[in-house]
Structure formats: structure tokens, C-alpha cells
C-alpha positions in Angstrom: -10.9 -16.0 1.5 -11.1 -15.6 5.4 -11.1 -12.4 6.7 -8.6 -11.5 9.1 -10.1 -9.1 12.3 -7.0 -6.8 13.1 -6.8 -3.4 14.4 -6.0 -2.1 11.3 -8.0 -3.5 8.6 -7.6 -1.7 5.6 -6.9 -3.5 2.5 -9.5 -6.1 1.0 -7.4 -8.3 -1.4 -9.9 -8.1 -3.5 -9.5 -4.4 -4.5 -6.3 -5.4 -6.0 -6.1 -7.9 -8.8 -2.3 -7.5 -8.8 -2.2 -6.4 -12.7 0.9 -4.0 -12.7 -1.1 -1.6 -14.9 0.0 1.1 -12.6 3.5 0.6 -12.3 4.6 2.3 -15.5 2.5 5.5 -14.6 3.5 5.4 -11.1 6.1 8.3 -10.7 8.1 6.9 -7.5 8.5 3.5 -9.3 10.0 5.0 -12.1 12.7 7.0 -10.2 13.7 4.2 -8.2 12.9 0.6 -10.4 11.8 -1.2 -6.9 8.3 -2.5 -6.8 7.7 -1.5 -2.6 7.9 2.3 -4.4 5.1 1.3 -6.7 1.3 1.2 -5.9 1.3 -2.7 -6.5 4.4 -3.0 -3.9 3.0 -0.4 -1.3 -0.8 -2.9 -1.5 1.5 -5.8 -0.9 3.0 -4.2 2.4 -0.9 -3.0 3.5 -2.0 -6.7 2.8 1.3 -8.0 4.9 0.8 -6.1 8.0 -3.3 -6.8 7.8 -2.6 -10.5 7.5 0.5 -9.9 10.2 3.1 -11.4 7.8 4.6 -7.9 8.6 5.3 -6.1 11.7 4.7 -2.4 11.5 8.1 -0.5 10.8 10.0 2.4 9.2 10.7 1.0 6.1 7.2 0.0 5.5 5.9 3.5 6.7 8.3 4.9 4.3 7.6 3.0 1.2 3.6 3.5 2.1 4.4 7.6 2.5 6.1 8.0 -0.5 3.5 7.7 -2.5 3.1 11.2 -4.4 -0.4 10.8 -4.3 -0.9 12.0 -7.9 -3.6 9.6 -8.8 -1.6 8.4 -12.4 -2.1 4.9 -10.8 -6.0 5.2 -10.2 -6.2 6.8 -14.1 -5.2 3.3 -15.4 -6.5 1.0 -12.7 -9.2 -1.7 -13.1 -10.5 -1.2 -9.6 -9.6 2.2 -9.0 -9.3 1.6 -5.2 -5.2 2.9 -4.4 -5.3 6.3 -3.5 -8.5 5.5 -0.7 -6.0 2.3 0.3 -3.7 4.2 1.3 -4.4 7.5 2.9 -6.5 5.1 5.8 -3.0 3.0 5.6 -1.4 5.6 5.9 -2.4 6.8 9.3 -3.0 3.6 10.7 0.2 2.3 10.1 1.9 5.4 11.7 0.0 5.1 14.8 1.1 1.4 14.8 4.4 1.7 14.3 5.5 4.7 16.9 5.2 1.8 19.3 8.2 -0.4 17.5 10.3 3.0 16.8 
């Protein structure tokens, strides 16, 4: 796979085999049923905006920040790699988007 050289290079698609393991033990998916409040929907936002088939927004901001950060995800997870995904996402997608709010 090409890699893509953007300001905010966070996510490898690689550390992501796109399983679903997590989405059961995810507490934010199982509240609301919608795969952008899972760990698997929020790597698929940070691999949209790195590959720019995403703009930097609100809604994307808010699906990445609700993550409760309560590492049930990472317990189950082949790769083990959310929780360091997204805290860098995190930041780097709020600095991007104050400029399209």
C-alpha cells in the first residue's frame, strides 16, 4: 500500500485488521448501535481524513472524542494499537478542524 504524506499521519491501516472483535466490549457502541461510536468506526474516520476522503469536521471530532478511553477494546484486540490511534488523532484532528468550524 502507498503511503499517503499528510499533516496528520496517524493511522497505518495496517494496525487495524478490521475484525469487529472490539465492538461488543466497546461501551459507546453499545449505547448507541452505530459503528462511527465504535473503535472500528472511529479507525475508519482516522484512515478517511489521512487518505483525505474526509474533510476534518465536528461530527468526525465528535465521534473520535467520545471514545471513553476505557481500553475494553485493546483487552480483546489482535493488534492492540486503538487507544495510541487515537489520543495522537485526537489532537490532531482538533487542531485541523478549528479552521473549518
Amino acid at each position: 500500500m502507498e503511503k499517503v504524506d499528510i499533516k496528520y499521519k496517524i493511522l497505518d491501516p495496517d494496525n487495524c485488521v478490521m475484525c469487529g472483535m472490539c465492538m461488543s466490549y466497546c461501551p459507546t457502541y453499545k449505547i448507541s448501535n452505530n459503528e462511527s461510536e465504535s473503535p472500528r468506526g472511529r479507525i475508519s474516520i482516522i484512515y478517511g481524513l489521512n487518505n483525505k476522503m474526509l474533510e476534518p469536521s465536528e461530527s468526525a471530532l465528535n465521534h473520535i472524542n467520545s471514545c471513553t478511553l476505557c481500553l475494553a477494546c485493546e483487552s480483546v484486540c489482535p493488534k492492540r494499537k486503538f487507544l495510541s490511534v487515537n489520543n495522537r488523532c485526537k489532537k490532531q484532528v482538533l487542531q485541523e478542524s478549528k479552521k473549518y468550524l
